[in-house]
C-alpha positions as CSV (number, residue, x, y, z in Angstrom):
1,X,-17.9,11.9,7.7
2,X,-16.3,10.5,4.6
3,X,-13.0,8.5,4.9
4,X,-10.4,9.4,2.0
5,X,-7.5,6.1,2.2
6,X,-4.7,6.8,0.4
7,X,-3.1,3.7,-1.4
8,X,-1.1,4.4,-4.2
9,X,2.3,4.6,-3.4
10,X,4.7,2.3,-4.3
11,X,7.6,3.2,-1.7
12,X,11.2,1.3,-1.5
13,X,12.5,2.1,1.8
14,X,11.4,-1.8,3.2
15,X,13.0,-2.8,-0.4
16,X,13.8,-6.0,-0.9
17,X,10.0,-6.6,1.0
18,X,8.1,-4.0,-0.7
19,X,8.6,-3.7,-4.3
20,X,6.7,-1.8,-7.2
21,X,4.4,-4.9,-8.1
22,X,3.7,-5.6,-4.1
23,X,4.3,-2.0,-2.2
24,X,4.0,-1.8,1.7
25,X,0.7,-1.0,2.6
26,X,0.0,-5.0,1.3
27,X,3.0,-5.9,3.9
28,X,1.6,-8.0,7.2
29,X,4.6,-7.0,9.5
30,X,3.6,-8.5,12.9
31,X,-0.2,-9.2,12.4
32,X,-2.8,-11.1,10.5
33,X,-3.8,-8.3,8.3
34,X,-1.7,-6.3,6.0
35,X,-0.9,-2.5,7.1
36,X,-3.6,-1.2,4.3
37,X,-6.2,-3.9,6.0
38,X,-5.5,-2.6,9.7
39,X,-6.0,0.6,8.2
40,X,-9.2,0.1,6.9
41,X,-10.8,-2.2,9.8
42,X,-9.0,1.7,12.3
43,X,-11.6,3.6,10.4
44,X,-14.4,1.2,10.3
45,X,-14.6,2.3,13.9
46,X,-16.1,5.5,12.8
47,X,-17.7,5.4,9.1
48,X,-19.3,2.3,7.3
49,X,-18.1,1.0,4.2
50,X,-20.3,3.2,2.6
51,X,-18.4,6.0,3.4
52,X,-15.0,5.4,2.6
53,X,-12.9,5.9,-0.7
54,X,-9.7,4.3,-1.3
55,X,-7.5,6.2,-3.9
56,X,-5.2,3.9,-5.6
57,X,-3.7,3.2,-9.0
58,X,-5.0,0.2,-11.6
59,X,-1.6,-2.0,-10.8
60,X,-2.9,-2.1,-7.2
61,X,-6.5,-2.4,-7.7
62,X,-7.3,-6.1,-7.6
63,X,-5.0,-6.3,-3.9
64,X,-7.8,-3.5,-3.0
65,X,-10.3,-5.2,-3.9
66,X,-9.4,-8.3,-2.5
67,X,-8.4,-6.8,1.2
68,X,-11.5,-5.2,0.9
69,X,-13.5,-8.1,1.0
70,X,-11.4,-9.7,4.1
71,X,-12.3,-6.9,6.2
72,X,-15.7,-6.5,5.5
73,X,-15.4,-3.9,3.5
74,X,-16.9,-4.5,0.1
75,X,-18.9,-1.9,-0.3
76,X,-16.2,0.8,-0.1
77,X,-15.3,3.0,-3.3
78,X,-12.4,2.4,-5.2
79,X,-10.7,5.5,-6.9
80,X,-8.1,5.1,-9.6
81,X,-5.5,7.7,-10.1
82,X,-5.0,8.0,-14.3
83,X,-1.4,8.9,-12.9
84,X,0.7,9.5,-10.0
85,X,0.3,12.9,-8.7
86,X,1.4,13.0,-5.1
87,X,-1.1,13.7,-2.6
88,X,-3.0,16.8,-3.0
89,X,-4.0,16.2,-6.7
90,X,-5.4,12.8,-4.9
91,X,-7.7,14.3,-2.2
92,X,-8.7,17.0,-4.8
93,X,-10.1,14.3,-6.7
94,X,-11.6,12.1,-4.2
95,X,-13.4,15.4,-2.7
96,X,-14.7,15.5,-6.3
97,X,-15.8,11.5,-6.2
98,X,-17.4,13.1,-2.3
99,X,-19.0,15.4,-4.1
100,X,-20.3,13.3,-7.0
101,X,-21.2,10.0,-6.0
102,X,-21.1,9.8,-2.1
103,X,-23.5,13.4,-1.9
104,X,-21.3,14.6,0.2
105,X,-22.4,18.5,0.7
106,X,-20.1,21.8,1.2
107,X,-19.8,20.7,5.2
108,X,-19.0,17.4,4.8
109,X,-16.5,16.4,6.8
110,X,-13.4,14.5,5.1
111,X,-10.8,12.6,6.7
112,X,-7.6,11.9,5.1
113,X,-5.3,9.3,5.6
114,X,-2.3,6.9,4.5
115,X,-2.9,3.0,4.5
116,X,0.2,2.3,6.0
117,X,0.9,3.2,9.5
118,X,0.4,1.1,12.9
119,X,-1.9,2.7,15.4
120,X,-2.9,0.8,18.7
121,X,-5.4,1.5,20.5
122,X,-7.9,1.6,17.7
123,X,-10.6,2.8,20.5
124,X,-8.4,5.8,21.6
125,X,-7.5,6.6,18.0
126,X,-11.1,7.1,16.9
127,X,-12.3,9.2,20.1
128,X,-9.6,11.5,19.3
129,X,-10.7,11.8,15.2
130,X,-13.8,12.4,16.3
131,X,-12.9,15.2,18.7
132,X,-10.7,16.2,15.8
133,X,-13.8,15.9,13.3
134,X,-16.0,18.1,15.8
135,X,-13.2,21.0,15.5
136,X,-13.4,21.1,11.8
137,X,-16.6,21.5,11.8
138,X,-15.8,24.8,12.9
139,X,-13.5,25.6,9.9
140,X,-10.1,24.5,10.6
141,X,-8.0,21.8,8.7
142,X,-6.9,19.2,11.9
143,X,-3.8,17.4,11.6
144,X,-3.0,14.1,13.7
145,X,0.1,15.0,15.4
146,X,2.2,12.2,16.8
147,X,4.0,13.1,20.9
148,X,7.7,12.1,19.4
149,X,9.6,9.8,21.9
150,X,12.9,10.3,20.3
151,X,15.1,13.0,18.8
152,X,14.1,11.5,15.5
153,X,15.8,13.6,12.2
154,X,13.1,11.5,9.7
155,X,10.1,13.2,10.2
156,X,8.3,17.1,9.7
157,X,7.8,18.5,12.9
158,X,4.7,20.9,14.1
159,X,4.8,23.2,16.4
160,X,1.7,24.1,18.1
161,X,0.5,26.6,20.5
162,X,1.1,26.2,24.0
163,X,-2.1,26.2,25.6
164,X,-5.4,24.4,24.2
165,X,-6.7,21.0,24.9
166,X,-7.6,18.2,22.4
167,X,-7.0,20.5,19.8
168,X,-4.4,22.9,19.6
169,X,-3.7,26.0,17.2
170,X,-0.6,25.4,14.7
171,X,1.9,28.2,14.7
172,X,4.1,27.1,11.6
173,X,5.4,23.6,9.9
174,X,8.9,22.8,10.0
175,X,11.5,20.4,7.9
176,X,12.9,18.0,8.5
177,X,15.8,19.0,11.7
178,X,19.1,17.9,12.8
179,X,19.8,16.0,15.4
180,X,20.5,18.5,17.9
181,X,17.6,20.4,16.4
182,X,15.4,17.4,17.0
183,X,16.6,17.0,20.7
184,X,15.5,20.7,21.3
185,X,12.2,19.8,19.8
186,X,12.0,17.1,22.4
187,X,12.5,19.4,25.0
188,X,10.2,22.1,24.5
189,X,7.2,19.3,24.5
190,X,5.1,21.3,22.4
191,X,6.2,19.9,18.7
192,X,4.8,16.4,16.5
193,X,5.4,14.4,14.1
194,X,3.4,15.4,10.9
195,X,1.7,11.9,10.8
196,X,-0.3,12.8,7.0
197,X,-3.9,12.9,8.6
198,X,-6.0,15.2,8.4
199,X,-9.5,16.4,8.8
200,X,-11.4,18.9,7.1
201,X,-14.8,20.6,5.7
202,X,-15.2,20.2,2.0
203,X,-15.4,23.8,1.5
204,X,-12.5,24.5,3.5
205,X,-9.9,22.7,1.5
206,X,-12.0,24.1,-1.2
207,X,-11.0,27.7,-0.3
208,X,-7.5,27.2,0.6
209,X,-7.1,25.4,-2.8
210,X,-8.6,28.1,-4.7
211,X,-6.2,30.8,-2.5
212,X,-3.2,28.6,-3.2
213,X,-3.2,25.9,-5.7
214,X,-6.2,27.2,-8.1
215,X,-6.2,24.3,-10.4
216,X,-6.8,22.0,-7.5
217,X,-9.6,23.3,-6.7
218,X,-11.1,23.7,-10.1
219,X,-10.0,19.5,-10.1
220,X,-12.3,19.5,-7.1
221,X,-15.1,21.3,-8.2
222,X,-15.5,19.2,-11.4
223,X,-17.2,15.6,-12.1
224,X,-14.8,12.5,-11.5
225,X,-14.6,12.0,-15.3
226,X,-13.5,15.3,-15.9
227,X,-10.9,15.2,-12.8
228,X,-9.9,12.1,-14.7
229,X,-9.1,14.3,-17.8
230,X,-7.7,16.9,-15.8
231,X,-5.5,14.9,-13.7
232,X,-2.0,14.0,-15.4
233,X,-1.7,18.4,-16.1
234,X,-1.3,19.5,-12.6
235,X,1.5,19.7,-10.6
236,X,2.6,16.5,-8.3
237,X,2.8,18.4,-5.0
238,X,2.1,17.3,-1.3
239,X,-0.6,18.6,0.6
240,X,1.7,19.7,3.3
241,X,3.3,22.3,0.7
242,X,-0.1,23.0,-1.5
243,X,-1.8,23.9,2.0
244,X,-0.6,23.2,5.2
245,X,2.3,24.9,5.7
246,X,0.8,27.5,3.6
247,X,-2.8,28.0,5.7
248,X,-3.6,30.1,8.5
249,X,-6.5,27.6,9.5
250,X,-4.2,24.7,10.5
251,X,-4.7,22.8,13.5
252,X,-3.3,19.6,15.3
253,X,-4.9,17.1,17.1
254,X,-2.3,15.5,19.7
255,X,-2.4,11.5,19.3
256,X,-2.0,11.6,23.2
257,X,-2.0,7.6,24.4
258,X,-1.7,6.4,21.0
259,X,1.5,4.0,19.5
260,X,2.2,5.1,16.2
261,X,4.8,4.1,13.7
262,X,4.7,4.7,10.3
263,X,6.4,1.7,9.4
264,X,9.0,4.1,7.4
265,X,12.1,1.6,7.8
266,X,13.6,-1.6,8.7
267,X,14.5,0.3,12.1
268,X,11.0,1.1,12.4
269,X,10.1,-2.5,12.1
270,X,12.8,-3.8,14.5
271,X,11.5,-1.0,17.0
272,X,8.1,-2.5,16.6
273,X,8.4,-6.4,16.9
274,X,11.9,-6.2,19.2
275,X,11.7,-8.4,22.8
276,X,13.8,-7.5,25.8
277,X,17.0,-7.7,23.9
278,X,16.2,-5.5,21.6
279,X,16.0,-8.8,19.0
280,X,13.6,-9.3,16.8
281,X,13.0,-12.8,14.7
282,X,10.4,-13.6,12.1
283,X,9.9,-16.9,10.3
284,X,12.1,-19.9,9.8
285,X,15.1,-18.7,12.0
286,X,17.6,-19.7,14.8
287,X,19.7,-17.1,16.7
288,X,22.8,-17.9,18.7
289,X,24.0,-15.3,20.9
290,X,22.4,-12.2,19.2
291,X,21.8,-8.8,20.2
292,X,19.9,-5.8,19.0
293,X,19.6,-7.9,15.7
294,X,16.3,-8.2,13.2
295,X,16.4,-11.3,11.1
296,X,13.2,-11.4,9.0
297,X,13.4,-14.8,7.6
298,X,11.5,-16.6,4.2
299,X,10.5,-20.1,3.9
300,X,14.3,-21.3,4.1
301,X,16.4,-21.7,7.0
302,X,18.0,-18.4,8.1
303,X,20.9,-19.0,11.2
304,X,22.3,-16.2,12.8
305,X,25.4,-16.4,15.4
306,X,26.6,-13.6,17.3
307,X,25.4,-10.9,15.7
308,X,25.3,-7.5,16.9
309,X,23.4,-4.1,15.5
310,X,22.4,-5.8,12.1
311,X,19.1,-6.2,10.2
312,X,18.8,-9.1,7.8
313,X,15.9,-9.6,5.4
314,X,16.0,-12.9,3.5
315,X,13.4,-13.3,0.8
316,X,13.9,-15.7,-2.1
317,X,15.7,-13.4,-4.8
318,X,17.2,-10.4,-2.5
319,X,18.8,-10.7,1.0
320,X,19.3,-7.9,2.4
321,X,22.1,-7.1,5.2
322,X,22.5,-3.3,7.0
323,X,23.4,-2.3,10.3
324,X,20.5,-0.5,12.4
325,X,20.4,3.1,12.2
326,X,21.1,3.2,8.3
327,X,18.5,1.3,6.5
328,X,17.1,4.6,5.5
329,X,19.8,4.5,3.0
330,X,18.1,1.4,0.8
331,X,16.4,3.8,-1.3
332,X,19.4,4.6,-2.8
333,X,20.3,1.4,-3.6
334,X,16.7,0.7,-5.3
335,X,17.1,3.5,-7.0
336,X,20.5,2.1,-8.7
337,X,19.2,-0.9,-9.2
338,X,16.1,0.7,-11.3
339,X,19.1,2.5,-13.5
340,X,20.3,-1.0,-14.3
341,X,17.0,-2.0,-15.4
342,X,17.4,-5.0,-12.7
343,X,14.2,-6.7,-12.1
344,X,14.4,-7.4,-8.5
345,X,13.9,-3.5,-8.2
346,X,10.1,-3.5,-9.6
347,X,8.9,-7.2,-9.4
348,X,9.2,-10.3,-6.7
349,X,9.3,-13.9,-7.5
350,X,5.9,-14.0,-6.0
351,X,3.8,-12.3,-8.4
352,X,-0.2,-11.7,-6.9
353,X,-2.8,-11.2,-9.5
354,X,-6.5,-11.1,-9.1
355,X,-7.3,-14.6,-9.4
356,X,-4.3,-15.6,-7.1
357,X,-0.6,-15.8,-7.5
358,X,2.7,-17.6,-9.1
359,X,6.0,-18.0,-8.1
360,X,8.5,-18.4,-10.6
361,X,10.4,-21.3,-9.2
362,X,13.1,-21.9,-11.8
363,X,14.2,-19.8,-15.3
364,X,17.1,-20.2,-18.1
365,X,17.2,-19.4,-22.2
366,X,14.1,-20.4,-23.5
367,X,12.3,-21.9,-20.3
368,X,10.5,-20.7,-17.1
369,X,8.8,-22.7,-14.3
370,X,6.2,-21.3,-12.4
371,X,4.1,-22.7,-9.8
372,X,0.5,-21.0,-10.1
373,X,-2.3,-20.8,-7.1
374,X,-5.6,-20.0,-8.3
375,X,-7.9,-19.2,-5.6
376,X,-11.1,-21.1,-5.0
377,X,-14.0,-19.9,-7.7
378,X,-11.6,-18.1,-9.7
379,X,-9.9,-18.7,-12.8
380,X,-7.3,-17.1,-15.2
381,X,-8.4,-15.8,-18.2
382,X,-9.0,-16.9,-21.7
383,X,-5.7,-16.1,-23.4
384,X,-3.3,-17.5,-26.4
385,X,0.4,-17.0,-26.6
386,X,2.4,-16.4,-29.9
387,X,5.7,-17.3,-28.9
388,X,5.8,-19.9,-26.1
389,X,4.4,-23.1,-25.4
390,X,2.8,-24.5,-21.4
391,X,2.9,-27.8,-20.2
392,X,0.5,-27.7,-17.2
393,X,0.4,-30.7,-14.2
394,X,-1.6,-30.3,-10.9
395,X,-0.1,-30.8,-7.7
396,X,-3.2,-29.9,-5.5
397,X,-6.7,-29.5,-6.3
398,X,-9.3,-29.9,-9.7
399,X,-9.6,-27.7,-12.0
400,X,-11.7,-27.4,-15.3
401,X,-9.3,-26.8,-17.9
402,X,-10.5,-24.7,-21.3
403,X,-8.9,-25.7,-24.8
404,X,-9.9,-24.1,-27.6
405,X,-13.5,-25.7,-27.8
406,X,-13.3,-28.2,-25.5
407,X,-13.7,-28.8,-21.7
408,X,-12.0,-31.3,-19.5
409,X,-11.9,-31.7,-15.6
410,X,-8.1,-31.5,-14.6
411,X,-7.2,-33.4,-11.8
412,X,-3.9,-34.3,-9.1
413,X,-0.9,-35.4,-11.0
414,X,-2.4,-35.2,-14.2
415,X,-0.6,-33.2,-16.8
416,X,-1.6,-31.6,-20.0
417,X,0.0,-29.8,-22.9
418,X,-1.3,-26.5,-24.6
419,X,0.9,-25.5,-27.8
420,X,1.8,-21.8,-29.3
421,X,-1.5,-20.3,-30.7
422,X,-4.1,-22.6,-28.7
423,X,-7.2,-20.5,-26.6
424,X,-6.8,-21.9,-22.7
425,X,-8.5,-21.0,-19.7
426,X,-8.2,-22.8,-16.4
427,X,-10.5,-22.3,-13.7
428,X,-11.1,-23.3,-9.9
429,X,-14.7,-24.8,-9.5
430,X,-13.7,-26.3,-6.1
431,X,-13.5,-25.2,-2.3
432,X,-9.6,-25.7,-1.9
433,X,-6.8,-23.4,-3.9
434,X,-6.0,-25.4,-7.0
435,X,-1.8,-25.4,-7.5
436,X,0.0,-26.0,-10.7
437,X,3.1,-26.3,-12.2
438,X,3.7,-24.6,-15.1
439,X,7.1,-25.4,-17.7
440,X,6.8,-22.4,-20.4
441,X,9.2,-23.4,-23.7
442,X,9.6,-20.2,-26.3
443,X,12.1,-18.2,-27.7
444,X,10.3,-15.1,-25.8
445,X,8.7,-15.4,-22.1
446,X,8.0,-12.4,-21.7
447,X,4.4,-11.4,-19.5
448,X,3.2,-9.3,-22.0
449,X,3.0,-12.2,-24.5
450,X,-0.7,-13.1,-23.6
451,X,-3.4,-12.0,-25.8
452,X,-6.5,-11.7,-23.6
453,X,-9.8,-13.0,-25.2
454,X,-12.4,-13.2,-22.3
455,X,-11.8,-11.8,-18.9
456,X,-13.8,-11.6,-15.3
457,X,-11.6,-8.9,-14.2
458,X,-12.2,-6.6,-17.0
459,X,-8.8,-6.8,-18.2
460,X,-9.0,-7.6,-21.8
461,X,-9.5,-3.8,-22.7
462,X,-7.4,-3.1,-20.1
463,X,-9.7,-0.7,-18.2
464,X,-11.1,-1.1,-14.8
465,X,-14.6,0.2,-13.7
466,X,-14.5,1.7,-10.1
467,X,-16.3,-0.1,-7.6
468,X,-16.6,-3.0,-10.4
């Protein structure tokens, strides 16, 4: 079985948390590893690294990457999408990446899923995917279906046959409901929640792509270069519309004794981490007489008194403040806030890159302070700027510091200056993350005024080799 991950998305419904630069599946809501990480580690269970393909886009690569390696992982295949194309284009070409560099044959079993839900047990998830892997063998496409718990409006439903066991036939897909639609739904016990997994032979979805979305499959069928080429000229469409709600093979796997949650909304998240109050507190906060309240605090000091029904979000530039039961609605606010051309909307004042992170601790006409974490044995690159100037000091850890042609070790509380024009490097020879703070001084501070000249992450062309 081959493991398709899907990690592309860059979703605002947990706005002001997940942003363009830093989307949800890199979240840790309520664990130690992020949602894309859990995800990974769930299906470890049941293929080795060697087996699974993560489709992403080059913005998110080095996170990837990186998550990769804390798992265990670093031997699983990174795809890059050339553009955003929704999610059948994507398993099109990763059955085409199968095909090509993982040998996977015409019944090869392929498992599709998102990187971002919460499923617990792991052990009871993977003895139902492979009871759901065994079906398709036989020819169907399985969904995962989630038992709903709630008359919930925010989700597709399924409704399935009747009788059957593990597996059960689908008779049709349906929208989204109403409420009282929903609650009927909840009744008749025999509809899920369209959870985005699914299982399948290669030449299955082959032949229901040919039937209904012919240049899918043609993206399918050809090498992962030419999918490449292919890519940005076919239609953005789901899989659910391309084939699902479309096929007569459709099956669905009940996720009987599973937890799921999607993560989907702040509600979601106060559903997940609430105690017996129905409160739920994160990070640096005190609560005073609070009830059925979410306060996800930052690295300040977040006080709550007698609140009722809220959510509150509090991260450095954005707080966020909605009553439960309408956070959905944050998408439109995002969205309005992209119009304006507001930077909150896209980027945090964290910033991750592949050699670590900055925080941009302080900004006004013609200066910026960051503080800059570089991670041990990695190192920024070799770069010159044309319109600003750095002054660098360390506040933790050695570093050797590059500048032009010369080399000097850059130690705690030392400081140094590196004018417009001047080749510098810093890098992280030590065991411990090496922290700076960094004044820039320019008419322009812009980050696309650095001129890469040497690179280890392959970004001075600005192309990225998979699996690099």
């Amino acid at each position: 079985m081959k493991v398709v991950i899907l990690a592309g998305g860059g979703g605002t419904r947990l706005f002001p948390l997940s942003r363009t630069c830093y989307p949800k599946q890199f979240l840790k809501i309520g664990a130690e590893r992020s949602l894309f990480g859990q995800t990974v580690e769930r299906f470890l269970q049941m293929a080795t690294p060697e087996d699974v393909v993560v489709v992403t886009q080059e913005l998110y690569y080095f996170h990837v990457k990186a998550e990769l390696r804390e798992v265990g992982a670093d031997a699983a295949h990174v795809l890059l999408e050339p553009v955003g194309r929704n999610t059948a284009p994507a398993i099109a070409m990763a059955m085409a990446y199968c095909r090509e560099r993982l040998g996977a044959g015409k019944n090869e079993i392929i498992c599709v899923s998102p990187s971002d839900h919460v499923i617990r047990p792991v052990e009871r998830f993977a003895e139902i995917v492979r009871k759901a892997a065994a079906h398709a063998e036989t020819g169907a496409i399985v969904t995962l279906g989630v038992t709903p718990d709630a008359p919930e409006t925010g989700y597709g439903y399924i409704e399935a046959e009747s009788d059957g066991g593990a597996v059960r036939n689908v008779r049709r897909f349906k929208e989204k409901p109403s409420r009282e639609t929903a609650e009927e739904y909840l009744r008749a016990g025999k509809y899920y929640w369209n959870s985005g997994m699914f299982l399948f032979r290669w030449d299955t979805m082959q032949g229901e792509f040919a039937a209904f979305e012919p240049e899918l499959a043609k993206l399918a069928e050809s090498s992962v270069a030419e999918a490449k080429k292919k890519f940005a000229s076919v239609a953005s469409i789901s899989i659910d519309y391309a084939v699902a709600e479309r096929s007569e093979k459709m099956a669905v796997a009940p996720l009987d004794g599973v937890s799921w949650n999607d993560v989907g909304s702040f509600d979601a998240i106060a559903d997940m981490l609430a105690n017996g109050e129905g409160n739920a507190f994160s990070g640096d906060v005190r609560a005073e007489n609070c009830k059925n309240t979410m306060i996800l605090g930052g690295d300040r000091l977040v006080v709550g008194m007698h609140l009722k029904d809220l959510l509150v979000v509090d991260t450095p530039d954005v707080l966020l403040v909605a009553r439960k039961g309408e956070s959905q609605e944050i998408r439109d606010v995002v969205a309005e806030l992209k119009k304006e051309g507001r930077r909150e909307a896209d980027e945090n004042v964290t910033m991750y890159r592949p050699w670590g992170k900055y925080t941009t601790l302080a900004e006004g006409d013609g200066y910026k302070v960051k503080r800059i974490v570089i991670n041990p044995g990695q190192s920024i690159s070799l770069q010159i700027h044309y319109h600003r100037s750095e002054h660098w000091t360390v506040i933790r850890g050695t570093g050797k510091l590059t500048l032009d042609d010369k080399e000097v070790i850059f130690r705690e509380n030392e400081s140094t200056y590196i004018p417009i024009g001047t080749a510098h490097r810093l890098e992280n020879p030590g065991k411990l993350p090496l922290s700076i703070i960094e004044v820039q001084n320019g008419k322009y501070l812009g980050e696309d005024d650095i001129v890469r000249l040497e690179d280890a992450y392959g970004r001075v062309t600005a192309e990225i080799e998979e699996d690099a």
